[in-house]
N, CA, C and O atoms as a Maestro MAE file, in Angstrom:
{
 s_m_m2io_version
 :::
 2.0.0
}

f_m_ct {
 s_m_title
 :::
 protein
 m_atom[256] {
  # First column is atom index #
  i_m_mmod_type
  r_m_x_coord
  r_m_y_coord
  r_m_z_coord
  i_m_residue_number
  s_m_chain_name
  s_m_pdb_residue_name
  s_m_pdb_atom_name
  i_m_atomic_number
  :::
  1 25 -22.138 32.802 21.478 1 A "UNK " " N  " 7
  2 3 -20.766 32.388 21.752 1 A "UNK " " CA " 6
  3 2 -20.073 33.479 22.553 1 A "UNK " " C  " 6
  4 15 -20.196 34.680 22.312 1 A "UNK " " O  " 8
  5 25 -19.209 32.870 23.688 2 A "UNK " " N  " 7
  6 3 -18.758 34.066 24.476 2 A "UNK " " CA " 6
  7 2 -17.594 34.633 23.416 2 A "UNK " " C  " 6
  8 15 -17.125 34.083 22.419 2 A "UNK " " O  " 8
  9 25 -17.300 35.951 24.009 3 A "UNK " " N  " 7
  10 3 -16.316 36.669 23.315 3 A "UNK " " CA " 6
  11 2 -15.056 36.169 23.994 3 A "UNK " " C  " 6
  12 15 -14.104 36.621 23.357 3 A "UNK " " O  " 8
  13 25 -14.681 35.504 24.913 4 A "UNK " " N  " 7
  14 3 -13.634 34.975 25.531 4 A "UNK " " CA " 6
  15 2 -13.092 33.553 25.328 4 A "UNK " " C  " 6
  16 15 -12.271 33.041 26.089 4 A "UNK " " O  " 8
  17 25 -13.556 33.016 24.361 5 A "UNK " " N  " 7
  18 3 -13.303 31.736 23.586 5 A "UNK " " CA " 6
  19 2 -11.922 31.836 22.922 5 A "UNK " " C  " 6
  20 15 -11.462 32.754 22.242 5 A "UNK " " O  " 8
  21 25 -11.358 30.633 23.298 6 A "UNK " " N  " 7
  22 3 -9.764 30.773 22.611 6 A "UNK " " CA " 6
  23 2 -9.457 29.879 21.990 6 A "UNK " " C  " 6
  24 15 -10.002 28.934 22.560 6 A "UNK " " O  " 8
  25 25 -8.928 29.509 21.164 7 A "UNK " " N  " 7
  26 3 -7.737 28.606 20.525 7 A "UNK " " CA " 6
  27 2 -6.968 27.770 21.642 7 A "UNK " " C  " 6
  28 15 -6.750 28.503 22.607 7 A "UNK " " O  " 8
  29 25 -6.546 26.643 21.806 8 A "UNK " " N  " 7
  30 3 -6.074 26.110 23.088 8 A "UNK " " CA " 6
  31 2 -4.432 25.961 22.076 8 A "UNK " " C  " 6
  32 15 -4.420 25.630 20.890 8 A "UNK " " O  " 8
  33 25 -3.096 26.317 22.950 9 A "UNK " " N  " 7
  34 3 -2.049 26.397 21.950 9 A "UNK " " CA " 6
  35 2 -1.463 25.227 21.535 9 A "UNK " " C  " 6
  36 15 -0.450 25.263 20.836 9 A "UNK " " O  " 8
  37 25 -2.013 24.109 21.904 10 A "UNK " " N  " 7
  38 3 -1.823 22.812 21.659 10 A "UNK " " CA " 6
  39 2 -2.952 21.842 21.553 10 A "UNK " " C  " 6
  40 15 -3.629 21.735 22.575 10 A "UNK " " O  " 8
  41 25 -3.254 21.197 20.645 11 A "UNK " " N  " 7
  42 3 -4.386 20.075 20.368 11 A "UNK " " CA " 6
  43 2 -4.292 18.990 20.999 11 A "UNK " " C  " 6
  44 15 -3.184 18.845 21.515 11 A "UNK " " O  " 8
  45 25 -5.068 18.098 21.183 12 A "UNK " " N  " 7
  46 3 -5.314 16.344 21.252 12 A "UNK " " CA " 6
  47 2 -4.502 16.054 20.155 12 A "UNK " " C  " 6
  48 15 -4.062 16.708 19.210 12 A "UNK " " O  " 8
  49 25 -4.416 14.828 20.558 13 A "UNK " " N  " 7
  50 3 -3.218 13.861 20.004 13 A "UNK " " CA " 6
  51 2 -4.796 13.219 19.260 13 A "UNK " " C  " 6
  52 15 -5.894 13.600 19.667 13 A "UNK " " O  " 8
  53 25 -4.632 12.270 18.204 14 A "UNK " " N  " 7
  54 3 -6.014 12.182 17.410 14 A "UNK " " CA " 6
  55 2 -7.288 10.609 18.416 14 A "UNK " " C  " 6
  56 15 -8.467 10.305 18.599 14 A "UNK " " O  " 8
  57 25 -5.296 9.975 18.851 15 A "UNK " " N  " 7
  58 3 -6.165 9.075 19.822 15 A "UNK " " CA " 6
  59 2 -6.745 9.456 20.874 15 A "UNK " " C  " 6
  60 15 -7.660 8.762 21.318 15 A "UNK " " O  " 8
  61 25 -6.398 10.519 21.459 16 A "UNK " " N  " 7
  62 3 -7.430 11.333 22.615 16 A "UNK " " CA " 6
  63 2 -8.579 11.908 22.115 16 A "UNK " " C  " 6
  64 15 -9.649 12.113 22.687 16 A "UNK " " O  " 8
  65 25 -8.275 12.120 21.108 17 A "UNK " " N  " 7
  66 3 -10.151 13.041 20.438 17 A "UNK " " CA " 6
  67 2 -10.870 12.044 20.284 17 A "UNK " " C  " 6
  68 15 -12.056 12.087 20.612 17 A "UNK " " O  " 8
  69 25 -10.260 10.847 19.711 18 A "UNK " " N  " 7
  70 3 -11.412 9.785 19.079 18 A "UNK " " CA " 6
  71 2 -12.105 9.405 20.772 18 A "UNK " " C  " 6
  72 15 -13.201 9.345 21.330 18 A "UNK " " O  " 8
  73 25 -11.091 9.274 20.986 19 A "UNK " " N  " 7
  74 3 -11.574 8.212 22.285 19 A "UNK " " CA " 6
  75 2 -12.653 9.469 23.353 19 A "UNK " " C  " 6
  76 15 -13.315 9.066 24.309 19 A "UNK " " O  " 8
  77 25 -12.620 10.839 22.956 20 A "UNK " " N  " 7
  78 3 -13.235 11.477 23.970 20 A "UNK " " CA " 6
  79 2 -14.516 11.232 23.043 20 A "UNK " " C  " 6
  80 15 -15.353 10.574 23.661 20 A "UNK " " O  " 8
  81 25 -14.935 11.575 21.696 21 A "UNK " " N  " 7
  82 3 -15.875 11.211 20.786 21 A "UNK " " CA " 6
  83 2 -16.685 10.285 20.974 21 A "UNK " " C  " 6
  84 15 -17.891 10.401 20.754 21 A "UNK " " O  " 8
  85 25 -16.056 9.107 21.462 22 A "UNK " " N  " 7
  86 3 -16.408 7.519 21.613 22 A "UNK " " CA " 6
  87 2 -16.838 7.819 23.187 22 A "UNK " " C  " 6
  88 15 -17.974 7.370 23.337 22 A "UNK " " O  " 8
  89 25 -16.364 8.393 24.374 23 A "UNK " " N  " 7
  90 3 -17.031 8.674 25.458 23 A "UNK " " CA " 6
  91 2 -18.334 9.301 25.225 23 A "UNK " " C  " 6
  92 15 -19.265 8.990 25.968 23 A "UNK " " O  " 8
  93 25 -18.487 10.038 24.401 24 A "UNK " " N  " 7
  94 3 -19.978 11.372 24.520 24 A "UNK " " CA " 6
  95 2 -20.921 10.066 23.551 24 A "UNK " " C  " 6
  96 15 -22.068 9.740 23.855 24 A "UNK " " O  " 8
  97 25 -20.299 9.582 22.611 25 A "UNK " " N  " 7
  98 3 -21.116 9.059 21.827 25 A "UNK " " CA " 6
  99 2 -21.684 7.787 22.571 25 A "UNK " " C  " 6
  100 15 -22.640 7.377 21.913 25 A "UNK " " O  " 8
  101 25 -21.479 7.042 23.631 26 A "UNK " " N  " 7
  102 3 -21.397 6.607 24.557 26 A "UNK " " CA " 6
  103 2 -23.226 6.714 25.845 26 A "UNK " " C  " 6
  104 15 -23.969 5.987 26.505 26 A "UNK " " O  " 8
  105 25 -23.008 8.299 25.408 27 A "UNK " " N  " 7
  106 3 -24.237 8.725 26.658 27 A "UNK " " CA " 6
  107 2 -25.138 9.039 25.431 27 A "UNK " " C  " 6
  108 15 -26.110 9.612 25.923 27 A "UNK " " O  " 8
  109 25 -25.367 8.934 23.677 28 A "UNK " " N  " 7
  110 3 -26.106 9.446 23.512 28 A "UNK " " CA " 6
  111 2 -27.577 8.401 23.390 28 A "UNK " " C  " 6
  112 15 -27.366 7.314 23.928 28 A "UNK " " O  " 8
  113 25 -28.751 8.507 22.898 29 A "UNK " " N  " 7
  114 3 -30.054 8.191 23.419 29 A "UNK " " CA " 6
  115 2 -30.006 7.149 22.135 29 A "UNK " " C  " 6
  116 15 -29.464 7.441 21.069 29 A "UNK " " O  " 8
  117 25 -30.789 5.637 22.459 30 A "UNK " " N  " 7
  118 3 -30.430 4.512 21.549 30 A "UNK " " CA " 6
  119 2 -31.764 4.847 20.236 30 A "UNK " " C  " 6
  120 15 -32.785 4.170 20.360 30 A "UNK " " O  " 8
  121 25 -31.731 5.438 19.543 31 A "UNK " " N  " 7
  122 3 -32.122 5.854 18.183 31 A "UNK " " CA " 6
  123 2 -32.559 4.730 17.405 31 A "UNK " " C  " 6
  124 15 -33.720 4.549 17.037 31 A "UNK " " O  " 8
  125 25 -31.626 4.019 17.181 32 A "UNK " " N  " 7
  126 3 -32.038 2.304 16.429 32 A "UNK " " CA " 6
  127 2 -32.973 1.659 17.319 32 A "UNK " " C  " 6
  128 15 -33.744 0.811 16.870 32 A "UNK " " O  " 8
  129 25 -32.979 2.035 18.742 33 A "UNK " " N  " 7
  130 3 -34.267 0.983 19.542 33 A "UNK " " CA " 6
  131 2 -35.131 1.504 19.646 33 A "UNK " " C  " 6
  132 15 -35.967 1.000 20.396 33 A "UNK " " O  " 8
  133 25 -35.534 3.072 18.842 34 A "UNK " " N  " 7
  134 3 -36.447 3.472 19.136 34 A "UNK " " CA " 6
  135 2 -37.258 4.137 20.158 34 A "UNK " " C  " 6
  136 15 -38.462 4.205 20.405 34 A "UNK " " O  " 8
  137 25 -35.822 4.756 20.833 35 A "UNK " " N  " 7
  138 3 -36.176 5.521 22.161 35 A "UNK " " CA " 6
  139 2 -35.982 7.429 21.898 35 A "UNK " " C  " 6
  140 15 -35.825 8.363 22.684 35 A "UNK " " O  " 8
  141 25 -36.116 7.315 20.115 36 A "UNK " " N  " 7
  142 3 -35.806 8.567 20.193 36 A "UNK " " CA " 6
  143 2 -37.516 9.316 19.463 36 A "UNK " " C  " 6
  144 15 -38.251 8.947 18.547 36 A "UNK " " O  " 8
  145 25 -37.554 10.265 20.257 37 A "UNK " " N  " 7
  146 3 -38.988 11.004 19.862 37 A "UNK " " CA " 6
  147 2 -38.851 12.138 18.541 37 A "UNK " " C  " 6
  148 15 -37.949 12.937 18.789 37 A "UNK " " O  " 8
  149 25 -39.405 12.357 17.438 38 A "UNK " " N  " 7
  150 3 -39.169 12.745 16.263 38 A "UNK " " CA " 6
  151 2 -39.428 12.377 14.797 38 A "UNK " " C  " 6
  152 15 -40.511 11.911 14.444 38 A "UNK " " O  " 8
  153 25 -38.052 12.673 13.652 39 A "UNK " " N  " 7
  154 3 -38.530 12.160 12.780 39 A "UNK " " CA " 6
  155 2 -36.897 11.179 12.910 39 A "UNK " " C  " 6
  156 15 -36.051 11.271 12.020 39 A "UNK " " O  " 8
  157 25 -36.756 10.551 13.788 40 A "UNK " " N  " 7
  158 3 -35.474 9.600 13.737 40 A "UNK " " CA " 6
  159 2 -36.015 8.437 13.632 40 A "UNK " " C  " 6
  160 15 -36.869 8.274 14.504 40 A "UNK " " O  " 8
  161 25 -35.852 7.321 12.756 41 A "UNK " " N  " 7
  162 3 -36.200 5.960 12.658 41 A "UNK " " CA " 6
  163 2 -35.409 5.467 11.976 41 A "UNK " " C  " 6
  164 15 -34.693 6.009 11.133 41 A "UNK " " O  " 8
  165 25 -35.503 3.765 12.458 42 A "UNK " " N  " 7
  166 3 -34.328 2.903 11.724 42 A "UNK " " CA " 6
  167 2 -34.693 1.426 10.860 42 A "UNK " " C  " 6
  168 15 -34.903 0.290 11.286 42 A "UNK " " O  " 8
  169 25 -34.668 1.951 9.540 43 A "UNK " " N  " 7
  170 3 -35.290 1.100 8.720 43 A "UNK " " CA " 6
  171 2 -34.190 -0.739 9.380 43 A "UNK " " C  " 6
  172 15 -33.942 -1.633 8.571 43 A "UNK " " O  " 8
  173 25 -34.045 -0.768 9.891 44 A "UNK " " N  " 7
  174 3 -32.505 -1.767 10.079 44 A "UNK " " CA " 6
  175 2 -32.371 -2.861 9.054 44 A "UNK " " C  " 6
  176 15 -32.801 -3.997 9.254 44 A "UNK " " O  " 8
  177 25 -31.615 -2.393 7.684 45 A "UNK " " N  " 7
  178 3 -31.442 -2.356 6.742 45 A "UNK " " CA " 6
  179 2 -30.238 -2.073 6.559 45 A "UNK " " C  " 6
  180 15 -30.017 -0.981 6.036 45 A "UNK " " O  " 8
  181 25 -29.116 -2.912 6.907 46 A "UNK " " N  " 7
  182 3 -27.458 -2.798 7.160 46 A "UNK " " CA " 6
  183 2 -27.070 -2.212 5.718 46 A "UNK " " C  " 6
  184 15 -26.339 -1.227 5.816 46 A "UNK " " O  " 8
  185 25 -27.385 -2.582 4.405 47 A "UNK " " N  " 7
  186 3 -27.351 -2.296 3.274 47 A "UNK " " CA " 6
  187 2 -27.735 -1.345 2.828 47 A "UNK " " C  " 6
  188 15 -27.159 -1.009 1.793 47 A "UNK " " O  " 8
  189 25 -28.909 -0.389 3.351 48 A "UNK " " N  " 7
  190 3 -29.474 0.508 3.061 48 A "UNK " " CA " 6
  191 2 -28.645 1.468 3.577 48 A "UNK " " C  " 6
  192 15 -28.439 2.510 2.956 48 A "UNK " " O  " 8
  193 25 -28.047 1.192 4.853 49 A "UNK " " N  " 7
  194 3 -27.280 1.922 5.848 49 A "UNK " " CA " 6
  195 2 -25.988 2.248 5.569 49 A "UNK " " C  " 6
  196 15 -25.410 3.223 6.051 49 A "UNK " " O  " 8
  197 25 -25.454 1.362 4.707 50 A "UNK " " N  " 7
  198 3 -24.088 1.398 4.170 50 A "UNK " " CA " 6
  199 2 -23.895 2.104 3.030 50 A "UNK " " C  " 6
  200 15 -22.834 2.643 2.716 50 A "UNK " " O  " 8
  201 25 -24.907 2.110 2.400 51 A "UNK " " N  " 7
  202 3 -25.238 2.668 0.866 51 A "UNK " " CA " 6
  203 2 -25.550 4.493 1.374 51 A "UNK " " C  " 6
  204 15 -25.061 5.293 0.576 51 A "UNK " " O  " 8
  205 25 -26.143 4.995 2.340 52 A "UNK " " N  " 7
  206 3 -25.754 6.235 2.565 52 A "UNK " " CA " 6
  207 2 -24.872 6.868 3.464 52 A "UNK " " C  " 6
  208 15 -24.824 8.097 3.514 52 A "UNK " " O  " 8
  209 25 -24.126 6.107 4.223 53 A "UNK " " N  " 7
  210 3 -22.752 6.270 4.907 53 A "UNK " " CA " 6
  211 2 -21.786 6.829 3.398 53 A "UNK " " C  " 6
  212 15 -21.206 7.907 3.269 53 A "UNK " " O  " 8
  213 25 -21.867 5.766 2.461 54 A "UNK " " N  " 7
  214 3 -20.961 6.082 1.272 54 A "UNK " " CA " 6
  215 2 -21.672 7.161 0.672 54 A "UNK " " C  " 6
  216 15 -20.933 8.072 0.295 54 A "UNK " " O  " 8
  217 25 -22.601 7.286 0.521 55 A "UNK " " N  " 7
  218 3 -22.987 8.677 -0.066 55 A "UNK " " CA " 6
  219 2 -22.551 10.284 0.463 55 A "UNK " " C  " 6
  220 15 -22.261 11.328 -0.120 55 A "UNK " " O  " 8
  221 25 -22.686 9.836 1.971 56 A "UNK " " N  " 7
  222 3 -22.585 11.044 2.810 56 A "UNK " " CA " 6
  223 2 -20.868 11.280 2.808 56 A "UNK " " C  " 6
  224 15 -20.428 12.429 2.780 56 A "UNK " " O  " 8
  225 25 -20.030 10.202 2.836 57 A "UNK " " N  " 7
  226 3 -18.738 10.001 2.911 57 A "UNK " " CA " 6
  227 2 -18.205 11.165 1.397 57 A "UNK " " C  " 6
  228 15 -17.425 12.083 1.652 57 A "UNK " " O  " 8
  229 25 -18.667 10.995 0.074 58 A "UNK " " N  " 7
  230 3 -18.333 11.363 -0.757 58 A "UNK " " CA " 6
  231 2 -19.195 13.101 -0.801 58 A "UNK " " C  " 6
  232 15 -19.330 13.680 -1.879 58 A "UNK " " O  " 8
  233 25 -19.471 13.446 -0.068 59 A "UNK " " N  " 7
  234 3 -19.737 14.780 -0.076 59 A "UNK " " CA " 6
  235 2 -19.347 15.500 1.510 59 A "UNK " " C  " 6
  236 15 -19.788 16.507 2.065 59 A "UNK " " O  " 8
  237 25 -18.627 14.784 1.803 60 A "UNK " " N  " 7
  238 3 -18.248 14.996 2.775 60 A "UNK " " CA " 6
  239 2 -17.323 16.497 3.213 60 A "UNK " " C  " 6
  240 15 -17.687 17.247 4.118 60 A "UNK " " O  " 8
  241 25 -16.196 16.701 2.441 61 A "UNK " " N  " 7
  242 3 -15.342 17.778 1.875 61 A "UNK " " CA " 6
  243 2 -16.263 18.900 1.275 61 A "UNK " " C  " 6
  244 15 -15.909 20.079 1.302 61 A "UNK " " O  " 8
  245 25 -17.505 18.477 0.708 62 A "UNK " " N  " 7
  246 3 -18.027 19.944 -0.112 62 A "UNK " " CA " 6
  247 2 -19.106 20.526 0.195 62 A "UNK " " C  " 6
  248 15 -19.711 20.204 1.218 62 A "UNK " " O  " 8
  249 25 -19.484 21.349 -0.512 63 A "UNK " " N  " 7
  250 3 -20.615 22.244 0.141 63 A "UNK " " CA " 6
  251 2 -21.935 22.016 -0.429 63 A "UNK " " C  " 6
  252 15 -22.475 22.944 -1.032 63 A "UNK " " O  " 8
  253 25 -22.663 20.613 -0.282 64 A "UNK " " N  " 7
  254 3 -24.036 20.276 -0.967 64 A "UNK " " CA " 6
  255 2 -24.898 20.123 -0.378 64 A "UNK " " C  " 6
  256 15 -25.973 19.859 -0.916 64 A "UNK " " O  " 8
  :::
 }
 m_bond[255] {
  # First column is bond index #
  i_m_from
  i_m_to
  i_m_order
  :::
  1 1 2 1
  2 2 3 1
  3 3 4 2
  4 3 5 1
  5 5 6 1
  6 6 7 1
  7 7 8 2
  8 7 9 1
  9 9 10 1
  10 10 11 1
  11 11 12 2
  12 11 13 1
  13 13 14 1
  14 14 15 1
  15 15 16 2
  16 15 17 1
  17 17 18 1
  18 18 19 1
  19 19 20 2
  20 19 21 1
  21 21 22 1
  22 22 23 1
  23 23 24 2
  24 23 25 1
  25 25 26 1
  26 26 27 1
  27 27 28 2
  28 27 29 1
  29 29 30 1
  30 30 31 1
  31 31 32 2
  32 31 33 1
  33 33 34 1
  34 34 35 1
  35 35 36 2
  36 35 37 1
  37 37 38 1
  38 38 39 1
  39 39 40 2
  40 39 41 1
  41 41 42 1
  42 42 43 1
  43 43 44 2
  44 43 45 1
  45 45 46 1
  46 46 47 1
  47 47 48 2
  48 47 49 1
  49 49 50 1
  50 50 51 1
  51 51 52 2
  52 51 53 1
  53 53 54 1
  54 54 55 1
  55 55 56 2
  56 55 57 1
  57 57 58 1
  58 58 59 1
  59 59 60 2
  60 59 61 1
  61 61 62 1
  62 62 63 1
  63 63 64 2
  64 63 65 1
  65 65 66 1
  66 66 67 1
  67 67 68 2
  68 67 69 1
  69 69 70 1
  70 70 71 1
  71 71 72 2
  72 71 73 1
  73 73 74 1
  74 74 75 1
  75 75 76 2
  76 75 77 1
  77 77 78 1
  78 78 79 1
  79 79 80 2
  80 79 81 1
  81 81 82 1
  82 82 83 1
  83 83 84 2
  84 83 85 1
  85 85 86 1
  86 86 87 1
  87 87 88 2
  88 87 89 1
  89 89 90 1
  90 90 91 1
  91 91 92 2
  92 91 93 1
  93 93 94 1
  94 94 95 1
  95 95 96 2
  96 95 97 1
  97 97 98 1
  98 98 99 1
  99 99 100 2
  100 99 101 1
  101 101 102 1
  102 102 103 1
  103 103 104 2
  104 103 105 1
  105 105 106 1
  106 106 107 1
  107 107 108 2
  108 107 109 1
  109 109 110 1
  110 110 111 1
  111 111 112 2
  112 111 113 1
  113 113 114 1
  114 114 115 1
  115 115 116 2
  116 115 117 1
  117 117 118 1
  118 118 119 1
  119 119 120 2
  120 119 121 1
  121 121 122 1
  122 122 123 1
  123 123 124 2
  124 123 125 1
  125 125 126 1
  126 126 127 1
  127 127 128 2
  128 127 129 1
  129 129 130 1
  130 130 131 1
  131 131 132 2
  132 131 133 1
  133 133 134 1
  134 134 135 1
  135 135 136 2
  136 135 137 1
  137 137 138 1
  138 138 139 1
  139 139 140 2
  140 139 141 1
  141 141 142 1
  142 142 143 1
  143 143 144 2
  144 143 145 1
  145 145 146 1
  146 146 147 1
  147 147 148 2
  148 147 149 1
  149 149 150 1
  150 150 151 1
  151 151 152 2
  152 151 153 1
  153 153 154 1
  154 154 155 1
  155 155 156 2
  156 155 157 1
  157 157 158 1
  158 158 159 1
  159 159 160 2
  160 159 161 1
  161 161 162 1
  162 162 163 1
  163 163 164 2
  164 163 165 1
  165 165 166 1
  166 166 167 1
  167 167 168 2
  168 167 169 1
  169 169 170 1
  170 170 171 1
  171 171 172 2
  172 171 173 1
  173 173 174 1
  174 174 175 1
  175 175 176 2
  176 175 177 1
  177 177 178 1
  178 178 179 1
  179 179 180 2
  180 179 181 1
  181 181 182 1
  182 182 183 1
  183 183 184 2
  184 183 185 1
  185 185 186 1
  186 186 187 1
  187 187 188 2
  188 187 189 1
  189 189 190 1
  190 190 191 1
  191 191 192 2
  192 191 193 1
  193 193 194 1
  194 194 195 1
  195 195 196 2
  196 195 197 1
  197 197 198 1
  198 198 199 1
  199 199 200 2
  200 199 201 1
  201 201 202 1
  202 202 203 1
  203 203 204 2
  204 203 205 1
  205 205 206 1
  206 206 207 1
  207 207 208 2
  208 207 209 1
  209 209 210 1
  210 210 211 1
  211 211 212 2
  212 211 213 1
  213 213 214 1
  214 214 215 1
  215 215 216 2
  216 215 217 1
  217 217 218 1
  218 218 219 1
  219 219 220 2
  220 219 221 1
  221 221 222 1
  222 222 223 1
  223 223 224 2
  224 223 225 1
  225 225 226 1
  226 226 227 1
  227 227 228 2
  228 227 229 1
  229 229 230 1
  230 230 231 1
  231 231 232 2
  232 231 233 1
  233 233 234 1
  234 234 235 1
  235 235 236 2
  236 235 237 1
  237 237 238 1
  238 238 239 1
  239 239 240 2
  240 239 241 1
  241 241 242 1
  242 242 243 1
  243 243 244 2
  244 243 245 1
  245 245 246 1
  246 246 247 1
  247 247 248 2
  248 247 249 1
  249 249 250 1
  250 250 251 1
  251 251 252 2
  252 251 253 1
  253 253 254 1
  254 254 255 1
  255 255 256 2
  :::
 }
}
């Protein structure tokens, strides 16, 4: 990390962050179709999928 990194003295408004979020997330590589090389795979299992969204959601704040 450079040593010249700053604090900007004013933030995004939250609808500008989301929406820059939603741009990058936008270019990233389609994972569910199976174009990603690794240990990424997608059982596509909407239920299965929802059931650790809520898991991850509730530890979200802490350090586990």
């Amino acid at each position: 990390m450079s040593s010249d990194a700053t604090i900007p003295a004013h933030g995004r408004s939250a609808d500008e962050l989301l929406a820059l979020i939603d741009e990058r997330h936008a270019a990233d590589i389609d994972w569910r179709g199976g174009k990603a090389f690794s240990l990424v795979y997608n059982v596509d299992d909407h239920e299965h999928e929802d059931l650790i969204e809520q898991v991850a959601l509730r530890y979200l704040h802490d350090n586990a």
